[in-house]
Structures are given as structure tokens and as C-alpha cells.
C-alpha positions in Angstrom: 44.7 7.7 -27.6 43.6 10.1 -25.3 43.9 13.1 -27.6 41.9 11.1 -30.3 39.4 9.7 -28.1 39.5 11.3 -25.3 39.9 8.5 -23.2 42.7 5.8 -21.8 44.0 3.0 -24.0 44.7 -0.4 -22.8 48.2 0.3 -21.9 47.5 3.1 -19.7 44.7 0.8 -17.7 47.6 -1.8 -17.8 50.0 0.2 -15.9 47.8 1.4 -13.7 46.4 -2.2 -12.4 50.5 -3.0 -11.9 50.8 0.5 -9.7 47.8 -0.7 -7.7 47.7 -4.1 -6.3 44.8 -3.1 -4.0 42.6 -3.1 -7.1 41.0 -6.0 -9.3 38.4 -6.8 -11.2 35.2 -7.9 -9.4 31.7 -8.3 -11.5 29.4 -7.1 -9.3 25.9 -9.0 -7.8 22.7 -7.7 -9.0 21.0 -6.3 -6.4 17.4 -5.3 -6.7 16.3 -1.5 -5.3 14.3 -3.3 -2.7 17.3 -4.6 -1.4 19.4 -1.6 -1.5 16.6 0.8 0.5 15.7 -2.0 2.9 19.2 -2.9 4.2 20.0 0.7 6.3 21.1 1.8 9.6 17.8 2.5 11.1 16.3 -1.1 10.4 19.4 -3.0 10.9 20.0 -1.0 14.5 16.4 -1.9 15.5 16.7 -5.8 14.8 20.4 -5.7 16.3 18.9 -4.0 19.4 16.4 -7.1 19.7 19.0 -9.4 19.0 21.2 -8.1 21.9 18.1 -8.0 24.3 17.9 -11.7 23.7 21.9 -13.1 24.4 21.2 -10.6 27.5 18.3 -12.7 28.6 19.4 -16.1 27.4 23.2 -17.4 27.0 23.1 -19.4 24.0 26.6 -21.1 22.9 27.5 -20.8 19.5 26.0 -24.4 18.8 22.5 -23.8 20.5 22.2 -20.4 17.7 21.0 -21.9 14.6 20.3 -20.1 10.5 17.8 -21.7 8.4 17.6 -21.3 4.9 16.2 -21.9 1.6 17.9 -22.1 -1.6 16.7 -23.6 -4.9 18.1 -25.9 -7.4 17.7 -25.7 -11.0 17.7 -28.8 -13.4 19.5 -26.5 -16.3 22.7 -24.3 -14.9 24.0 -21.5 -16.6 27.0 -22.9 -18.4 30.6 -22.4 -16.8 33.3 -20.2 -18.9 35.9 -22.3 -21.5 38.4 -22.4 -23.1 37.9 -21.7 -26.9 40.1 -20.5 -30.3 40.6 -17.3 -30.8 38.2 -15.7 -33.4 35.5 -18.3 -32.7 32.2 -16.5 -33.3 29.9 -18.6 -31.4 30.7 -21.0 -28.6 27.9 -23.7 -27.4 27.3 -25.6 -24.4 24.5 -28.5 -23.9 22.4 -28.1 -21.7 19.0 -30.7 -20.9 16.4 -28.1 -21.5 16.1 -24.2 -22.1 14.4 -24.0 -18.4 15.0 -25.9 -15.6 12.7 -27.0 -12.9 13.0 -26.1 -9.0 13.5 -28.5 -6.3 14.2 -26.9 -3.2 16.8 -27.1 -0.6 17.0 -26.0 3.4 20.3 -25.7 4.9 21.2 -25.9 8.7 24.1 -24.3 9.7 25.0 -23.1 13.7 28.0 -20.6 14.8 29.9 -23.4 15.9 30.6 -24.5 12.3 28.3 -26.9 12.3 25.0 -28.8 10.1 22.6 -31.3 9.8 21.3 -33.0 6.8 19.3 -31.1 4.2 15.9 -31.0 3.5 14.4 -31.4 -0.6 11.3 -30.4 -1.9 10.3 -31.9 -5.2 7.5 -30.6 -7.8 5.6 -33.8 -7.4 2.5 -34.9 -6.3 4.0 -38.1 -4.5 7.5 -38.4 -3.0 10.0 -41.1 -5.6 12.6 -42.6 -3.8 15.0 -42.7 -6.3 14.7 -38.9 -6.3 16.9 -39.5 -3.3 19.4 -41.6 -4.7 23.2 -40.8 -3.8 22.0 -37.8 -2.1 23.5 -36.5 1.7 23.1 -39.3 4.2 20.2 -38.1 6.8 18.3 -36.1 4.5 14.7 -35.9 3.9 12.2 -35.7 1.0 8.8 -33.7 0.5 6.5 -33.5 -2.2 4.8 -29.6 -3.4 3.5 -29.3 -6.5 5.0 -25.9 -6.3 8.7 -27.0 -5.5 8.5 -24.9 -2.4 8.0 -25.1 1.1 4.5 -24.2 2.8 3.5 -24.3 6.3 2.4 -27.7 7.0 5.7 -28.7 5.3 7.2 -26.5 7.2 6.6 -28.5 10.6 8.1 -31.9 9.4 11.3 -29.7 9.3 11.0 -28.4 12.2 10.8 -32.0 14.1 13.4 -33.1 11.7 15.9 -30.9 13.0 14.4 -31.5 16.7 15.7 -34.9 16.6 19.3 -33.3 15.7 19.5 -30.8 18.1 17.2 -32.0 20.8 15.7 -28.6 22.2 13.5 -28.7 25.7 12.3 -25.3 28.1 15.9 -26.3 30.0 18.4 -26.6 27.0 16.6 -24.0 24.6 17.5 -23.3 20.8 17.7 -20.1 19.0 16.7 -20.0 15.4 17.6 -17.3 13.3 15.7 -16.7 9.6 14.0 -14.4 7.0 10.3 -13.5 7.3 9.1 -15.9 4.5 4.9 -16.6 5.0 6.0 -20.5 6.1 8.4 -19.3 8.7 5.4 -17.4 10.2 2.5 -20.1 10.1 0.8 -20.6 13.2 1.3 -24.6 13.1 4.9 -23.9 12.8 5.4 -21.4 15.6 3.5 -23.3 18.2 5.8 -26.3 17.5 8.5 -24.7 17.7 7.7 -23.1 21.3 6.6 -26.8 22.0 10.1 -27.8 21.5 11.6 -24.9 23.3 13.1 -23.4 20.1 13.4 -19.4 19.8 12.4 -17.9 16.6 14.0 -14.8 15.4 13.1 -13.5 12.1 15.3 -11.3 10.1 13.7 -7.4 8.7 12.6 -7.6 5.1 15.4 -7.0 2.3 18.3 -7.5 4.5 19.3 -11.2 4.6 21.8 -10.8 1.8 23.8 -9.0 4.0 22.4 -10.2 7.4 21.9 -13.7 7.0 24.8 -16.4 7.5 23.9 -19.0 4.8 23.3 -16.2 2.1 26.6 -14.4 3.0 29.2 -17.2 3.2 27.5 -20.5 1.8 24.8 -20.5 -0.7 27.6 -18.1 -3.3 29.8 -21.0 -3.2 27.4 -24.0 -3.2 25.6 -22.8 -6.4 29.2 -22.5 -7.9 30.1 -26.4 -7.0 27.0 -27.5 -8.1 27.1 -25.8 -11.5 30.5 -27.5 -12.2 28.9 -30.9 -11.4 26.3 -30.4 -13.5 29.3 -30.1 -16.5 30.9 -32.7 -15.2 28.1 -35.1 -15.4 27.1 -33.7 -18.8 30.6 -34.8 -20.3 30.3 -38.3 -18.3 26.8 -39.0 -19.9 26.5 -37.5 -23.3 23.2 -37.4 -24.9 21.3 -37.1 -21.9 19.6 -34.5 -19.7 19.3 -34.1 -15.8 16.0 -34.1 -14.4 14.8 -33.5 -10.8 15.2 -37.0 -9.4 19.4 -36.2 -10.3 19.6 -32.7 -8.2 20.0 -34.3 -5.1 22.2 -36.7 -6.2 24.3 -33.9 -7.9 24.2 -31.5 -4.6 25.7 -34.0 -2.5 29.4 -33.1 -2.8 28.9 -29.1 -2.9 27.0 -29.3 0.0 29.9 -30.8 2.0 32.7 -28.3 0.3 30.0 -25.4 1.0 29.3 -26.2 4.5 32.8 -26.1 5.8 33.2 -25.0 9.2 35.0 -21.9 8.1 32.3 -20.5 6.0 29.5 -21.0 8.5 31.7 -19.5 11.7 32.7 -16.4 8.7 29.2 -16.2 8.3 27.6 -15.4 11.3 30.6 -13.1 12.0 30.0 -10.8 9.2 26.2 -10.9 9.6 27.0 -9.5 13.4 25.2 -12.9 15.2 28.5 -14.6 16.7 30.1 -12.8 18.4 27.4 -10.0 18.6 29.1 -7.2 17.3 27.1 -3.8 16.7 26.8 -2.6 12.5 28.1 1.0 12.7 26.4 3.8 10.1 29.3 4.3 8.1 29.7 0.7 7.3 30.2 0.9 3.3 27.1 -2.3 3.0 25.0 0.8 3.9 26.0 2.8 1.0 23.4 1.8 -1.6 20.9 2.8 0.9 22.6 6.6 0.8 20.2 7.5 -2.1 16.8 6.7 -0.6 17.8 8.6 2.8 15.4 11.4 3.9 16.8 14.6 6.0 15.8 14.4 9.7 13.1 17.1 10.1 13.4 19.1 13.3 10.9 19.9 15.6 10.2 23.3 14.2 9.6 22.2 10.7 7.2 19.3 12.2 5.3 22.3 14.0 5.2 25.0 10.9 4.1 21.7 8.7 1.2 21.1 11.4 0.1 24.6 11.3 -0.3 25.4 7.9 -2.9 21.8 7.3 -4.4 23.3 10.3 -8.1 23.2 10.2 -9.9 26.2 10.2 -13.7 26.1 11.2 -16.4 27.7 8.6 -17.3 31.3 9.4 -20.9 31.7 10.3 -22.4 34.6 8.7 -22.5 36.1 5.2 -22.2 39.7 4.2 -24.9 41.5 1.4 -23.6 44.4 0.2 -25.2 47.5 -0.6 -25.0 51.2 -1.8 -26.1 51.9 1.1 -25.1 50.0 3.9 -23.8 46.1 4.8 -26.3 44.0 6.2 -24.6 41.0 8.1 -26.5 37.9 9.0 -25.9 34.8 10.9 -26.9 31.7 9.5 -29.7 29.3 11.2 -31.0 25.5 10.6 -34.3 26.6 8.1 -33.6 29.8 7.2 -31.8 33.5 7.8 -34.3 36.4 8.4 -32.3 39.4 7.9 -33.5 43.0 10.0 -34.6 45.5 7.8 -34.0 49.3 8.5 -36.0 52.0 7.8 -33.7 53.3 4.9 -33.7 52.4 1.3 -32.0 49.3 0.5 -30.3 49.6 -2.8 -28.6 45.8 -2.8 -26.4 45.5 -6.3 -23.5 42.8 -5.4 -24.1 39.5 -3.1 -20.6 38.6 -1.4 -21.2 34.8 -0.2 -18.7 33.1 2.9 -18.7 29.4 4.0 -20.1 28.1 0.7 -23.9 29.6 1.0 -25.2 31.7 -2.1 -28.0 34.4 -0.7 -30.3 35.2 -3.2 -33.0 38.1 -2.9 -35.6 40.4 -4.4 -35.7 43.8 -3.9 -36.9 46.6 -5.5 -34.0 49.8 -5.8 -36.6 52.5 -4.4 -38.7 50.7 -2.2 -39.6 51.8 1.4 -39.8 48.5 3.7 -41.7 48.7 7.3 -39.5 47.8 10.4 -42.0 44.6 11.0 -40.9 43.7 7.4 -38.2 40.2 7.5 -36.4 39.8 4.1 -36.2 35.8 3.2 -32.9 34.5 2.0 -32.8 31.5 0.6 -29.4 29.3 0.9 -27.7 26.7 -1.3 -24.4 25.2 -2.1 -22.2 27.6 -4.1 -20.7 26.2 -7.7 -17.9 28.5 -7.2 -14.2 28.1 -6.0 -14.1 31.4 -4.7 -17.1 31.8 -3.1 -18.2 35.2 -4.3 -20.8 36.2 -7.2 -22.8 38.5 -8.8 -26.5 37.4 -9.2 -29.7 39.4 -10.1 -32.0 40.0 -7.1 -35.8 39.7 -7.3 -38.6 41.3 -5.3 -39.1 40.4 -2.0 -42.8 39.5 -1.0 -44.4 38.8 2.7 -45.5 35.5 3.8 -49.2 37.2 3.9 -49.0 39.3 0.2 -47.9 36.1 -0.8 -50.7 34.0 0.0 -53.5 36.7 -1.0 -52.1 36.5 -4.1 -52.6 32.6 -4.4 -56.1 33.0 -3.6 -56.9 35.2 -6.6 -55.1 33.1 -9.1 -57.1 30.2 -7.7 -60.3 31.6 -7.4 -59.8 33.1 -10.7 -59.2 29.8 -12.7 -61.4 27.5 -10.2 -64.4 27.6 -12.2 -62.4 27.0 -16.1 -60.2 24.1 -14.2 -63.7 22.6 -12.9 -65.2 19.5 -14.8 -68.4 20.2 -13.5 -70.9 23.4 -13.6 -73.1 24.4 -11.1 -77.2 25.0 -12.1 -78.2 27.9 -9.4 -81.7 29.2 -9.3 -82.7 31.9 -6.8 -79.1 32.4 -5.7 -79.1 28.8 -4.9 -77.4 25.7 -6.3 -80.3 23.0 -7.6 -78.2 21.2 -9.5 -74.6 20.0 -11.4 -74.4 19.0 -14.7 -71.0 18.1 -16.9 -68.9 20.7 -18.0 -67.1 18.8 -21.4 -65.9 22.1 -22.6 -63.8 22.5 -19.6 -59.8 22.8 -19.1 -58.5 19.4 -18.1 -55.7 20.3 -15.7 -54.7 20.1 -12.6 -54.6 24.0 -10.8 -51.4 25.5 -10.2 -50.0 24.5 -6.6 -49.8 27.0 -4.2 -46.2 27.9 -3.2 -47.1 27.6 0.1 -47.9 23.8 -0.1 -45.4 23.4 -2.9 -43.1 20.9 -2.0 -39.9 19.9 -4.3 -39.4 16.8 -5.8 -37.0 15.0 -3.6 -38.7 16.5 -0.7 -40.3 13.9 2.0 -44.4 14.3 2.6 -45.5 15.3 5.6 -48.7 16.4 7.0 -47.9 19.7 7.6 -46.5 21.8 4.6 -43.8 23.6 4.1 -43.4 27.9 4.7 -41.7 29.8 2.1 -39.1 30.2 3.7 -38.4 26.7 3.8 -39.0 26.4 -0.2 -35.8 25.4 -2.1 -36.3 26.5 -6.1 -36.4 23.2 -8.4 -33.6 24.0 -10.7 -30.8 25.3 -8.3 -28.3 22.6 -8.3 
């Protein structure tokens, strides 16, 4: 076998079962990843911690420390393994539907080894008493039309188990259970400190492992019920269970479930009674191994904060030259920039902290001391911040005005709708001009504004100008 296949025959497996009693078949629970990352040492430690702070600060006996727990009942079971001849293809079992519907169950069980009587919730508008027929003496019935507990549903249990256990300030009662959203409604919490009763709620993803009624009693109920559901299948052939049968049917697995042995095992294994401390290399933390991040020490937290360190903008920005480097520093409306007395020969603008500079100047010009250059800033397009644009000629605030007033004095009389009728050097009278240009006269830069720019009364320098088509 093993040199054809490359693998163990049957006899081989065989022998080696006989060689090792320890061993046996086991078909394993599903377990969802949730579960297996949520149930570690960390989180376990941190709600054992808080356990142990309360026993120090209140003795509770075994029957004052109380689990509570949901579990749901099906109408249609999976069926149960049989017995069939050898060779038989297919192998059938009835069953009342293909899906079953959910009533729900709590369970009470203390560390004593003790219960009360069940609660049911039934997907009904209105509660049906014979839902409750044959069902565990003591019990209660609610109607959802969800099958499942809520809040205000939630506080009729928790006075039904007050008149069980009797809980005051003076003879107080712990209760131990998962976060589920109707555990943690306000009505339910304020009746519950009413009563005197301490809640405890378990970390998320852990009660398979940490909760006594998942761990010792549910596994085996589910099993008892599923063979009464058979059993009454082969007692009334033809028909199918419904909802108003489960509690009927859940009577006697509830009692073989709820043995005293189970519920004392129970709160043993989940660490409760006695309090006994989960150790890190307990093998239920193993399926947590995988999701386990290394501990980062204190040097690698401090190289991690310095290199996200922020580093603030530098202020200036450098335009180079042939001839020399002229270095600015950036103000609110603008940058004037000193000129020297030599010539400027500016080829290559190199921009820093996200500010392009563009200028104008001629390669051989000679510029007076008194003479500012005007950069004008916007936001770079650029990752890297540098770029090579072509510079224009740089005018004065005065050469640029002059030259407005020639442009407009030069096209003021062709732009005019009206002509003036002088006569001895003096005007007499207008008359209509219907051979004139009808436009409007070019702007001058000085009072140009841009588009998105907000009116004011006083206009804008040049220097405050931003061009129209610079994004």
C-alpha cells in the first residue's frame, strides 16, 4: 500500500489504534474564526481578574452564583444515525418539514447543581396554552414574533427567577451571562439592582468555552431532545411536530441535561466555582495561536513614532540663477524679492512647501536697487515640488499703470457711443455715434479682479492679482 500509494492502508491505521488506547475518534465542533480569535489569554485574564475582584468583595456560596442562558429549539432535528443493509444507496428519514421553526429556551443553572424551571418563547403573536402542554412544571410562556427574547421580555424573567431565588441588598445574587443586547437593556438592569441581583457579563466570543450551560448542558440536551423527536415520529406516523409540541418534547431532556453533575462540571471547567485562574498554555487557547501579534518593545514603539513624525513646511523658496540664488521668505499677499545691482540671468525655478514662483525677466537687463520683483504664488501640480517654467518680463507697479492709460485713451473715443460736436476748442454739443465699436473697454489690471474673487471697494494691487487660468 504504501509503496503504491504512498500512504497507510487500513491495517496499518488498525494496529496503530490497538498500540494507542489514548487515541479515538472524535468529530470535531465547528467553530467559527470569531470564536477562535476572541477566546485568548489576554481577554480571558482581564474578565477572570474582574471575576476574582468580586468573590473578594462579596462571598457568594455556590447556590447564590447563578448562569443564564439561551438555547433554541427547532421543530425539524437533524435525523439520528441507523442502522441500515449493507450496499443501501440512499437511506431516508421523515422529518415534518425541510425547516423548522424556533422557539426559544432559558436555562437556570447555579454551582451548587441546581435549576429552576425554564422559560419558552414562542413565534406568536398571542401566548396558546396548549403550547405548554406536558411541558416542565413551573415554567413560563412568552409570545415574540421573532422567537427570541427582547428586553421588555427580558424583565418577566428576571422576576420569574426572583421568586425562586428570592434576592434582597442583604442576601444578594450573582448572575453570570453573555453580552446579548437583552441582557444589557436598561429596564432589565435597573430591575435587577432593584432585586439585589449582580450582573456579570461574559467578553464576546468566549462563552463556548467560558460559560457553564454551553460547556456541560446544552451539548447533551440538544442530543436528548433529537432522540425524542424520533421517538415520537415512530409513535405517531404521518404527522409532523409543530411549535406547540417542543415544550412538551423538551421536558424529559431537560431533566437528564440538568443533572447536578453537569452543572457543578460546568462551572468548574469555565473557572467560576471554585475560581481557579486559566493559565496561557491551556490547549482551549490554541486556535487563538494564529491570530497572536508579537509584543512590540518600547524601542520599536519610539522608531515607529519618529518616522510618522510631522515635520513643519519650510518657509522660503529658492530661484535659481546663473548668477546667483536669491532666497525669499514667504508673506500673507505676496513675496517681494531684493534685487541687486547685478544682472539677473534666472533659467530654472526650484519651488519648496508646495508654492510655484513664476517671474519675468529679461536675460540682460540692468534693474535699479529701488526696483521689487513680484512673485506670484500658487499651489504646485507636482509631487516633487520642483519645475521648469518660462519666465516673463517683470514690470513696476507705476510702468504698469502708464501703460493702461495709453491703451485706454487710445481706444476711448472708438469704444464711445457718443461723439462730441466742439467748436472753438469747445464742446457745443453730442450727437450718436452708430458707427461705433460696441464693447466694453479692456479692464485695467490694476482693478481687474478674478472671477471667484469677493467685491470690495478698494481694488486689488498687482501684486495681489492671481492669473485666471492657473489651477
Amino acid at each position: 500500500m504504501w509503496h503504491e500509494y504512498h500512504t497507510a492502508g487500513e491495517d496499518w491505521f488498525t494496529s496503530f489504534m490497538k498500540r494507542n488506547q489514548c487515541l479515538s475518534l472524535r468529530k470535531p465542533e465547528a467553530t467559527s474564526q470569531a470564536r477562535a480569535a476572541g477566546f485568548n489569554y489576554p481577554v480571558v485574564h482581564c474578565y477572570q481578574v474582574k471575576l476574582g475582584g468580586v468573590f473578594a468583595r462579596h462571598q457568594y456560596p455556590p447556590d447564590r452564583i447563578i448562569n443564564i442562558d439561551e438555547s433554541s429549539n427547532q421543530s425539524v432535528m437533524a435525523p439520528e444515525t441507523v442502522v441500515a443493509i449493507r450496499g443501501t444507496k440512499q437511506v431516508r428519514q421523515t422529518t415534518g418539514a425541510e425547516r423548522g421553526t424556533n422557539v426559544s429556551m432559558i436555562c437556570f443553572g447555579n454551582a451548587a447543581g441546581g435549576f429552576i424551571p425554564p422559560a419558552y418563547v414562542f413565534p406568536l403573536k398571542n401566548v396558546n396554552r396548549k403550547s405548554m402542554n406536558n411541558s416542565v412544571p413551573g415554567s413560563i410562556a412568552f409570545a415574540n414574533g421573532t422567537g427570541w427574547f427582547d428586553g421588555n421580555i427580558m424583565v418577566h424573567v428576571i422576576e420569574h427567577l426572583q421568586k425562586y431565588v428570592q434576592s434582597s441588598k442583604e442576601n444578594q445574587l450573582l448572575i453570570i451571562w453573555d453580552n446579548f443586547s437583552a441582557h444589557l437593556d436598561y429596564l432589565v438592569v435597573k430591575k435587577a439592582n432593584d432585586y439585589g441581583m449582580e450582573l456579570l457579563t461574559l467578553p464576546p466570543h468566549t462563552s463556548h468555552e467560558l460559560q457553564p450551560l454551553d460547556v456541560s448542558v446544552f451539548v447533551a440536551m440538544k442530543k436528548f431532545i433529537k432522540v425524542a423527536h424520533m421517538e415520537w415520529y415512530r409513535n405517531n406516523p404521518g404527522k409532523r411536530i409543530t411549535i406547540h409540541e417542543i415544550a412538551g418534547l423538551s421536558k424529559d431532556p431537560f431533566y437528564k441535561a440538568m443533572t447536578p453533575a453537569n452543572l457543578i462540571s460546568g462551572f468548574k471547567r469555565a473557572g467560576i466555582y471554585p475560581f481557579t485562574l486559566l493559565q496561557p498554555d491551556d490547549p482551549r487557547f490554541s486556535s487563538s495561536l494564529v491570530t497572536d501579534l508579537p509584543a512590540t518593545s518600547q524601542q520599536q514603539v519610539a522608531e515607529a513614532l519618529s518616522d510618522h513624525e510631522i515635520h513643519p513646511p519650510q518657509q522660503f523658496i529658492e530661484i535659481e540663477g546663473s548668477n546667483n540664488i536669491q532666497t525669499v521668505e514667504m508673506e500673507d499677499e505676496g513675496m517681494d524679492i531684493p534685487q541687486e545691482e547685478e544682472n539677473v540671468l534666472t533659467r530654472d525655478c526650484s519651488v519648496l512647501c508646495n508654492t510655484v514662483a513664476s517671474t519675468e525677466i529679461d536675460n540682460r537687463q540692468q534693474m535699479a536697487n529701488s526696483a521689487r520683483e513680484t512673485v506670484q504664488g500658487a499651489s504646485s501640480q507636482s509631487t516633487s515640488g520642483n519645475c521648469e517654467t518660462p519666465l516673463r518680463r517683470n514690470v513696476t507697479k507705476k510702468e504698469m499703470e502708464k501703460e493702461n492709460s495709453k491703451k485706454i485713451r487710445a481706444v476711448k473715443s472708438r469704444l464711445s457711443n457718443k461723439e462730441n460736436i466742439t467748436e472753438n476748442g469747445k464742446v457745443v454739443a453730442t450727437k450718436r455715434n452708430d458707427n461705433a465699436v460696441h464693447a466694453k473697454g479692456p479692464l485695467s489690471v490694476q482693478n481687474r479682479q478674478p472671477r471667484n474673487a469677493i467685491h470690495e471697494k478698494k481694488p486689488l494691487s498687482v501684486q495681489n492679482r492671481q492669473p485666471r487660468n492657473f489651477h
